[in-house]
C-alpha positions in Angstrom: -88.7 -27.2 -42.9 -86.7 -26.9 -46.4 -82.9 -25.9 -46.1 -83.0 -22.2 -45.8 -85.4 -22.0 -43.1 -82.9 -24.2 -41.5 -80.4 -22.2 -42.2 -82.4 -19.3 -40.8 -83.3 -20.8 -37.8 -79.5 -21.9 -36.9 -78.9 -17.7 -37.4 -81.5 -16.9 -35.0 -80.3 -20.1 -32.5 -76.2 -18.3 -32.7 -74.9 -15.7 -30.7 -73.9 -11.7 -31.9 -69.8 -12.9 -31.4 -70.4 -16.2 -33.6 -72.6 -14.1 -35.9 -69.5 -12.0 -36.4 -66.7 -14.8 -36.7 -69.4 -16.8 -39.7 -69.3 -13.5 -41.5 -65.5 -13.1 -40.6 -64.8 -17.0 -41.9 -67.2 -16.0 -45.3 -65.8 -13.2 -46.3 -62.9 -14.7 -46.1 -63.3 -18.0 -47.5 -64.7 -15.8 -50.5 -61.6 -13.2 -51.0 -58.9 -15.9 -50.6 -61.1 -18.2 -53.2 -61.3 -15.3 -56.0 -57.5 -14.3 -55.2 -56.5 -18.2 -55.7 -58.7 -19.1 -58.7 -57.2 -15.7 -60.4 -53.7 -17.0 -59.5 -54.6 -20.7 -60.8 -55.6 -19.2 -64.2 -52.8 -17.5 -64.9 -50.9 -19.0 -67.5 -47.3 -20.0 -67.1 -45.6 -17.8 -69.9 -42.3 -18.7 -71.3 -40.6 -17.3 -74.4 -41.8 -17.7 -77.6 -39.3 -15.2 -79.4 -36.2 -13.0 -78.2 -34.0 -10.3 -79.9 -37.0 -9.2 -82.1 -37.1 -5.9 -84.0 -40.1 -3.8 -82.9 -42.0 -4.3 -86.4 -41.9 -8.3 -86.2 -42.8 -8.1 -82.4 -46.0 -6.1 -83.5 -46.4 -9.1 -86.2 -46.4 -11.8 -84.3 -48.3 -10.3 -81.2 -51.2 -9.8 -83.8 -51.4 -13.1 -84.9 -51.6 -14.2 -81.3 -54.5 -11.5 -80.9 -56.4 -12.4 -83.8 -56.3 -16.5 -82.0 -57.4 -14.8 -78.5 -54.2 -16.7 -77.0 -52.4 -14.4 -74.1 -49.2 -12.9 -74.1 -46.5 -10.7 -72.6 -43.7 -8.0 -74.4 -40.8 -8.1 -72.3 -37.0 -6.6 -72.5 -38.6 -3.4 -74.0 -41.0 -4.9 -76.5 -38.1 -6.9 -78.6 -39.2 -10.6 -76.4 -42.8 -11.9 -76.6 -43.9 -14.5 -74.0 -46.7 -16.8 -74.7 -48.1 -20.1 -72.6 -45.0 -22.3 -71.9 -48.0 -25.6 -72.8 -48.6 -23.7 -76.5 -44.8 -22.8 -77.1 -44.1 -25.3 -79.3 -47.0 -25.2 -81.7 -47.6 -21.5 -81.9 -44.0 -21.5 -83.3 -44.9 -24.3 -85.8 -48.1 -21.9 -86.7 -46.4 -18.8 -87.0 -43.3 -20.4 -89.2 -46.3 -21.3 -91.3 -47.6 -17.5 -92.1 -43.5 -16.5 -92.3 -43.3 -15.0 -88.8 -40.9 -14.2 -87.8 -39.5 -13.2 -90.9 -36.5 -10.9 -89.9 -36.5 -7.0 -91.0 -34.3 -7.8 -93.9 -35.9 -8.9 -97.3 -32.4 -9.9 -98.8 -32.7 -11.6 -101.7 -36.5 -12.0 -101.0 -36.7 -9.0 -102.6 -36.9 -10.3 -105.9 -39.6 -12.9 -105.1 -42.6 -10.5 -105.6 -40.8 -8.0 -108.1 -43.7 -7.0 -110.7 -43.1 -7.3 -114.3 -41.4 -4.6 -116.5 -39.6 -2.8 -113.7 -36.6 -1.3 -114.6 -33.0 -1.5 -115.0 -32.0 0.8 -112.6 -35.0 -0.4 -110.1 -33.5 -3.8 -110.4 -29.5 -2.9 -109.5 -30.9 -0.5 -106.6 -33.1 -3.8 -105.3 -29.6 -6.2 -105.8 -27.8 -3.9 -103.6 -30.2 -3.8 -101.1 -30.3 -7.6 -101.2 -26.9 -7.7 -101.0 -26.6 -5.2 -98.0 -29.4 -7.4 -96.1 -27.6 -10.5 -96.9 -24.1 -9.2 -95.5 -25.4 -8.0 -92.2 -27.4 -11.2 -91.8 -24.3 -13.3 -92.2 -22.1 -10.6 -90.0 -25.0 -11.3 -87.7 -24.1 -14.5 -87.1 -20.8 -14.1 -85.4 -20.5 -14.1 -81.7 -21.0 -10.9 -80.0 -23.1 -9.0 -82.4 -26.4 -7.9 -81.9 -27.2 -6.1 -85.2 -25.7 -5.3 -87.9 -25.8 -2.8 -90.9 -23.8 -2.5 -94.2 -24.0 0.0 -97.2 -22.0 -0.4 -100.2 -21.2 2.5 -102.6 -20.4 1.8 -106.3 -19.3 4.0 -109.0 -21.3 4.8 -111.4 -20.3 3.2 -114.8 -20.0 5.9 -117.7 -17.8 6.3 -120.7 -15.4 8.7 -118.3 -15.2 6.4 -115.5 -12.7 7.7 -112.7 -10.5 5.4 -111.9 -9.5 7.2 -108.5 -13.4 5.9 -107.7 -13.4 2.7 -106.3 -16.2 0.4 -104.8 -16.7 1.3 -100.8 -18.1 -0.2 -98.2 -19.2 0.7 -94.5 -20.3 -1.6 -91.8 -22.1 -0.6 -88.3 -22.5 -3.2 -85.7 -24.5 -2.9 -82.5 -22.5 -5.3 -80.1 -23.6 -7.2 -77.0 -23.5 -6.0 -73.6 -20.0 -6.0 -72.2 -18.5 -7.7 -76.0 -15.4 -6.6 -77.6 -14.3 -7.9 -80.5 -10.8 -8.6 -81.2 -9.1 -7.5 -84.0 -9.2 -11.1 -85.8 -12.8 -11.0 -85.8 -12.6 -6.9 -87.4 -10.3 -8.4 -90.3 -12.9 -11.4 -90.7 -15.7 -9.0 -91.6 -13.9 -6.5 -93.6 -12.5 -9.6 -95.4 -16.2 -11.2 -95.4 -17.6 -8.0 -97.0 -14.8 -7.2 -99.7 -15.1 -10.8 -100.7 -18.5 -10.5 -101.6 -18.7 -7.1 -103.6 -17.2 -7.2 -107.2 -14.1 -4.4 -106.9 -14.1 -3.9 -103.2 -10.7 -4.1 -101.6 -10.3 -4.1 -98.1 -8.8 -1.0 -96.9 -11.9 0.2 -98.1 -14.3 -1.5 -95.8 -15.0 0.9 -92.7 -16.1 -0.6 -90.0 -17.9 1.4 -86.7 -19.4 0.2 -83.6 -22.5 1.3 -81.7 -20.8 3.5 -79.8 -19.2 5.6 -82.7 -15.5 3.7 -82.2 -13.6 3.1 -85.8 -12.7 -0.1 -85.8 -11.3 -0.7 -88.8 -10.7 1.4 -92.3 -8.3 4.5 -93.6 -4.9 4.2 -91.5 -5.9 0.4 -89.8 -4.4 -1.5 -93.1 -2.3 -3.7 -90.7 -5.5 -5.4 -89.7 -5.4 -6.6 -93.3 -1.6 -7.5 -93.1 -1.9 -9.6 -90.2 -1.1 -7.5 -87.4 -4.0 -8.2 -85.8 -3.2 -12.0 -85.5 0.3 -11.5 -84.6 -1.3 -8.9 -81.8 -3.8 -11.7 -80.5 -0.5 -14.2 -80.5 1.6 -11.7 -78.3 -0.9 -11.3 -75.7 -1.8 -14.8 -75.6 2.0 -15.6 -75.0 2.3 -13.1 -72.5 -0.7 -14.5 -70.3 0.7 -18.1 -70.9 4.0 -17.3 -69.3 2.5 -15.0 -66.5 -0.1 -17.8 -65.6 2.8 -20.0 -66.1 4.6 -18.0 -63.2 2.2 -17.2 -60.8 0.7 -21.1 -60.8 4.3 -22.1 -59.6 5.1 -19.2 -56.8 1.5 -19.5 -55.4 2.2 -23.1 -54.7 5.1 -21.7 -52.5 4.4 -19.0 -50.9 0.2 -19.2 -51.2 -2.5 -17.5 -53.2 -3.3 -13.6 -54.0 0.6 -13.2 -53.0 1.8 -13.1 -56.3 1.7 -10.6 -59.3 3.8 -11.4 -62.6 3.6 -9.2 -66.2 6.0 -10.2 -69.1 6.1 -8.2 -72.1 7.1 -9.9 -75.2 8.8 -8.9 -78.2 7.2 -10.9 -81.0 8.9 -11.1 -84.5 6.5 -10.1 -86.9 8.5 -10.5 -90.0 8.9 -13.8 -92.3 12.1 -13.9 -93.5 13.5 -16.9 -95.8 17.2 -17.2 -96.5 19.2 -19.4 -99.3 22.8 -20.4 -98.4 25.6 -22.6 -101.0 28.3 -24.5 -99.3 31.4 -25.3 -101.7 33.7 -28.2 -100.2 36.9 -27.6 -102.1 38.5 -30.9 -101.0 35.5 -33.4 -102.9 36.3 -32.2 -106.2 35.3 -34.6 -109.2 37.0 -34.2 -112.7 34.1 -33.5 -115.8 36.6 -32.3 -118.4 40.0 -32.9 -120.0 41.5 -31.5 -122.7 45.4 -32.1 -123.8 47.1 -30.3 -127.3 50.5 -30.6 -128.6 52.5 -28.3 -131.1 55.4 -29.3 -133.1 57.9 -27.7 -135.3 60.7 -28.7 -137.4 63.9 -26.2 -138.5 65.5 -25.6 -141.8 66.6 -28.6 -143.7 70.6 -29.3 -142.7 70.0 -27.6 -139.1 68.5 -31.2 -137.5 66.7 -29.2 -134.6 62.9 -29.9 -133.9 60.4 -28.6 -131.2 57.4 -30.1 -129.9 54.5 -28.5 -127.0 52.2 -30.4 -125.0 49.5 -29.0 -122.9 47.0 -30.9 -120.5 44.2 -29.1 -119.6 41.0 -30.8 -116.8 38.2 -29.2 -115.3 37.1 -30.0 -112.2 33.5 -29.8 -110.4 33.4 -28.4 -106.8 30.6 -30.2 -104.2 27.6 -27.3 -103.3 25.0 -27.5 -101.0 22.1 -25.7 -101.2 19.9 -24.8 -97.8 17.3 -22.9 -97.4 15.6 -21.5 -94.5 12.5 -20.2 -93.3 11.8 -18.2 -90.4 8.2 -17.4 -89.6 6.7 -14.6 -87.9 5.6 -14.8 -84.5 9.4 -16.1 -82.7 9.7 -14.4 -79.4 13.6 -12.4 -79.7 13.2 -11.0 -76.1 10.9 -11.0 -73.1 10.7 -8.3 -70.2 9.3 -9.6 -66.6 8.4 -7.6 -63.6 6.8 -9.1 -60.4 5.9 -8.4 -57.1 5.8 -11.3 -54.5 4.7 -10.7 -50.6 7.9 -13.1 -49.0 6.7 -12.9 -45.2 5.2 -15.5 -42.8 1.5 -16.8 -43.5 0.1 -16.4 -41.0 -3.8 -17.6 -40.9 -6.8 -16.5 -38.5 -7.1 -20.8 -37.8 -3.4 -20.3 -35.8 -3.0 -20.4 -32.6 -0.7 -18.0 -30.5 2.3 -21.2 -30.7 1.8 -21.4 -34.9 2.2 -17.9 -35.2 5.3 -17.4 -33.4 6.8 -20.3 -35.0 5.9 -19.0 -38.1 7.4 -15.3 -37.1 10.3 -17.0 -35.8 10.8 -18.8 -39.6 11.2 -15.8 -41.4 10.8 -15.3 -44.8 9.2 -18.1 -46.5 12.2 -17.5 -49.5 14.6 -15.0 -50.4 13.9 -12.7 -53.1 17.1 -13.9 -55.5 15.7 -17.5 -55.5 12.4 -16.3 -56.6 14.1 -14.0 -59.6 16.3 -17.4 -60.1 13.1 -19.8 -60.5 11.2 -16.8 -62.6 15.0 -17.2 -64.6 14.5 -20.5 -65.1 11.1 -21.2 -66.0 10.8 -18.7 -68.5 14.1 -19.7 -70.1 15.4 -15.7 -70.1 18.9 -14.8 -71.3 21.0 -12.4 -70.1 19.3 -10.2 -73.0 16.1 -10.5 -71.3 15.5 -8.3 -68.2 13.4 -9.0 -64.8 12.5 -7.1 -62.1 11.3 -8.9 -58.7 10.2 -6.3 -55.6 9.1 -7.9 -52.5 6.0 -5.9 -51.1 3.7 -6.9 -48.5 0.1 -6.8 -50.5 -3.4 -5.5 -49.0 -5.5 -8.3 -47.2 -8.2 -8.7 -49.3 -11.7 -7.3 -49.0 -14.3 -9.7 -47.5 -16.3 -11.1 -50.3 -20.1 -9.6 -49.5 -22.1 -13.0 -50.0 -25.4 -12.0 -52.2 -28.2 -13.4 -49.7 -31.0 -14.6 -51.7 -34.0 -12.6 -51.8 -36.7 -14.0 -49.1 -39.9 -13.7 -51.4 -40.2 -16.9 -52.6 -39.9 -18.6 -49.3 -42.5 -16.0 -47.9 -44.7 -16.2 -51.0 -44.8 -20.4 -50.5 -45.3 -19.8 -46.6 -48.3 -17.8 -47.0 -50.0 -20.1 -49.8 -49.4 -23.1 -47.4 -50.9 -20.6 -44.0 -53.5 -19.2 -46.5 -54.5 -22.9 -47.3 -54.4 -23.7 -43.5 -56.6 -20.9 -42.5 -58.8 -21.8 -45.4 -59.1 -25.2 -44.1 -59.7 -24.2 -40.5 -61.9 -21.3 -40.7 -64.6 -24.4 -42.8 -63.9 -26.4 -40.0 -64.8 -24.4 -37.9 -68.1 -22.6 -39.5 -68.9 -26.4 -40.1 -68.7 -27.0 -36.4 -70.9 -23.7 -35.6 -73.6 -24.9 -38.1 -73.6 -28.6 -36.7 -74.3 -27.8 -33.1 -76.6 -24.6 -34.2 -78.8 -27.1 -36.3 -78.4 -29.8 -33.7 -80.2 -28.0 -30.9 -82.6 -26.4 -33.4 -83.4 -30.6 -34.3 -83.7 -31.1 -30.7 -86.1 -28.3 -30.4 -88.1 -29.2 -33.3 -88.4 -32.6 -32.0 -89.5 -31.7 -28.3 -92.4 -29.5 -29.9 -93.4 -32.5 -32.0 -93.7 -34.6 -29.3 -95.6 -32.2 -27.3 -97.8 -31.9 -30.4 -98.0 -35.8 -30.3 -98.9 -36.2 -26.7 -101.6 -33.6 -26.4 -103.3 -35.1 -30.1 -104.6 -38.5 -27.9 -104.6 -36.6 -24.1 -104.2 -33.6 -22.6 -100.8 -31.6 -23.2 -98.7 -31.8 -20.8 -97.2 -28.8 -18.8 -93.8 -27.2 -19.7 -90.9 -28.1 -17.4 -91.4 -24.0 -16.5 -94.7 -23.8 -15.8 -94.7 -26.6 -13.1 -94.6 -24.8 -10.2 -97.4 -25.4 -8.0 -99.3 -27.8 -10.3 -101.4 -29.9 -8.5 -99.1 -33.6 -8.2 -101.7 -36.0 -8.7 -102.7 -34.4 -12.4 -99.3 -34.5 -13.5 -99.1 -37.9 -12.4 -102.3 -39.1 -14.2 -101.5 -36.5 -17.4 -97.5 -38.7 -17.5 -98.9 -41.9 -17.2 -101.7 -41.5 -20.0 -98.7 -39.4 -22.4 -96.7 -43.0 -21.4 -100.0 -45.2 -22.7 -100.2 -43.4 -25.4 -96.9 -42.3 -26.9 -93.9 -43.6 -24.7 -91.4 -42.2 -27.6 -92.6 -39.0 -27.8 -92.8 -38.6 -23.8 -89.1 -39.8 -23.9 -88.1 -37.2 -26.3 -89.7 -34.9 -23.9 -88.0 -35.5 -21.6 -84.4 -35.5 -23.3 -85.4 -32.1 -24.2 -85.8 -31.3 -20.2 -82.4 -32.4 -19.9 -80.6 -30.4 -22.5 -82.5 -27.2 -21.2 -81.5 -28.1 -17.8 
């Protein structure tokens, strides 16, 4: 009997409810198979490139088409994912073709220009180079996205203008939630006036995404250095209210505290020459004496004589000059509102918390105007404000539970491997005793076979029943003669049936 009438017979030998459960266990050992090869081949992607303009996402993707290697547009089709195992040599490959390239030729432009193109093609293909090269290098500060410039020059002619001048405009698309600060404006209209022959900076325009005028006609203080001595003012400001609020949390605890100083920041550089004369040190550099004589008639005897001494003298002068710089702060103004009762905390119990109560304030509201006095160094030209308020309790922080997938997803591989393994088990243990007994039968009708080929077959344990005694004694004892293993194998078979 080859394998599958085995198999057959062992389907015949099973009953309709284990029928049922074999199919159940197949089928399933089948579905969760395909589900779990499919999930086996799926590729771990990772990225390959990010922050891609459409036309180079379409390049590259391509190029991984045209190699039959799989891949993924993510983040609106600017991000390609590829095999995280290929990563690192399908960048090496694509580097190799120029991929990706960026959408900006810059001075790349010139590298396939044909021969005899024109004057005018040529300065239209250096301004565009130019253009591409500011906004990649505009690019590369922190915050930008994208950027775009277009430069406008007069056109030269005999009756050049001179009211036309050289402009420039600049549109950035910033990052999410990025705003720059007016010391990174004045680096790019400084950047892009540097680099264009004629430009000056007031004519640089600069525009955000969002259609906001960040910089050109009426922002020339951005140029002057307004904007630095802006960034230097608020940076002062939260020093000293940080400064503040560090020192009266300590005392009286945290999110009781709230401190704003306004500064006023000199913004003018002023240099000033003074001479000191010291009368009293005086050194003599000059002296000059003369005398004058004159003698009468003869017979009168009278003569007169002058003398006159004359010394200059050199007075002591210092010179000292001094500079003053912009950015001295002449006055601050402070306002602040502390919460002066008890703390009292939900880890109290009822004798903490009237001690506590009983206590008071945990200061008095001159000391903390005296301390804010005192560690800001204010004059009596400065002002301060102190109001004591009791604050809001804050809200209860909502902790952000982690999302429950992944633990389910790794639960029901491991209970989808655990089924898989029992429901073989089990079929295996169907098969084993179906085939066993179908053994047991084959055997018992060999035997039979072999028993009846040298005497006469012997009875069935059914048919027995009033069978004459001394045949079945004579028929036993010639089967055990002739073939004792086969009779015992008979009768094993008896057994089991019984």
């Amino acid at each position: 009997m080859n394998f599958f009438h085995k198999i057959y017979a062992v389907w015949q030998k099973v009953s309709v409810i284990q029928k049922a459960l074999l199919t159940g266990v197949l089928l399933t050992f089948i579905l969760v198979s395909v589900v779990f090869t499919k999930w086996a081949k799926q590729p771990d992607f990772a990225v390959l490139f990010s922050n891609l303009a459409v036309e180079e996402a379409a390049k590259i993707t391509d190029k991984l088409s045209e190699k039959s290697i799989p891949y993924e547009l993510r983040n609106g089709g600017t991000a390609v994912y590829a095999p995280r195992k290929d990563i690192y040599q399908l960048r090496a490959d694509l580097a190799k073709e120029g991929l990706p390239g960026g959408s900006r030729g810059g001075y790349k432009l010139f590298d396939d220009e044909k021969i005899g193109t024109s004057p005018f093609v040529q300065g239209v293909n250096l301004q565009r180079a130019l253009q591409d090269e500011l906004a990649n290098s505009i690019q590369m500060i922190e915050g930008i996205d994208h950027a775009r410039v277009h430069i406008v020059k007069p056109q030269n002619n005999l009756f050049k203008n001179e009211s036309q001048q050289t402009t420039a405009s600049v549109v950035l698309r910033l990052r999410p939630g990025v705003n720059l600060s007016p010391g990174s404006i004045a680096a790019i209209t400084r950047l892009v006036a540097g680099s264009v022959e004629g430009l000056k900076s007031e004519n640089v325009t600069v525009v955000d995404g969002r259609g906001n005028l960040l910089s050109g006609n009426g922002t020339e203080a951005i140029d002057n250095g307004a904007s630095m001595v802006a960034d230097y003012k608020e940076r002062v400001e939260r020093n000293l209210e940080k400064k503040v609020e560090d020192m009266l949390t300590a005392a009286i605890g945290a999110g009781r505290v709230s401190v704003k100083v306004s500064a006023v920041v000199n913004t003018v550089s002023t240099k000033t020459t003074r001479e000191n004369y010291d009368k009293k040190n005086m050194v003599p550099t000059k002296e000059e004496s003369s005398s004058n004589s004159e003698v009468a008639a003869a017979g009168n005897g009278n003569e007169k004589k002058d003398k006159s001494n004359v010394t200059e003298y050199a007075v002591g002068k210092t010179v000292e000059q001094v500079i003053q710089l912009a950015g001295g702060i002449e006055s601050l103004s402070v306002a602040a509102f502390v919460d002066l009762s008890p703390r009292i905390t939900a880890d109290m119990n009822d004798t903490a918390k009237a001690e506590a109560l009983a206590k008071g304030k945990i200061m008095q509201i001159t000391d903390v105007e005296q301390i804010i006095r005192t560690a800001l160094g204010l004059t009596e030209k400065d002002t301060i404000k102190v109001v004591e308020t009791t604050f809001a309790p804050p809200k209860p922080v909502e902790e952000v539970k982690a999302s429950p997938w992944p633990m389910y997803l790794g639960i029901a591989k491991n209970a989808s491997l655990g089924i898989m393994a029992v429901c073989a088990l089990l079929a295996l243990r169907i098969f084993a005793k179906s085939a066993g007994a179908a053994d047991t039968a084959e055997q018992s009708q060999s035997a039979a076979a072999g028993v009846s080929a040298g005497q006469p077959a012997m009875m069935p344990m059914q048919s027995m029943t009033g069978v004459d005694q001394n045949m079945l004694r004579k028929q036993i004892s010639a089967a055990l003669q002739s073939n004792p293993a086969a009779v015992r194998q008979l009768f094993s078979s008896w057994i089991q049936e019984k």
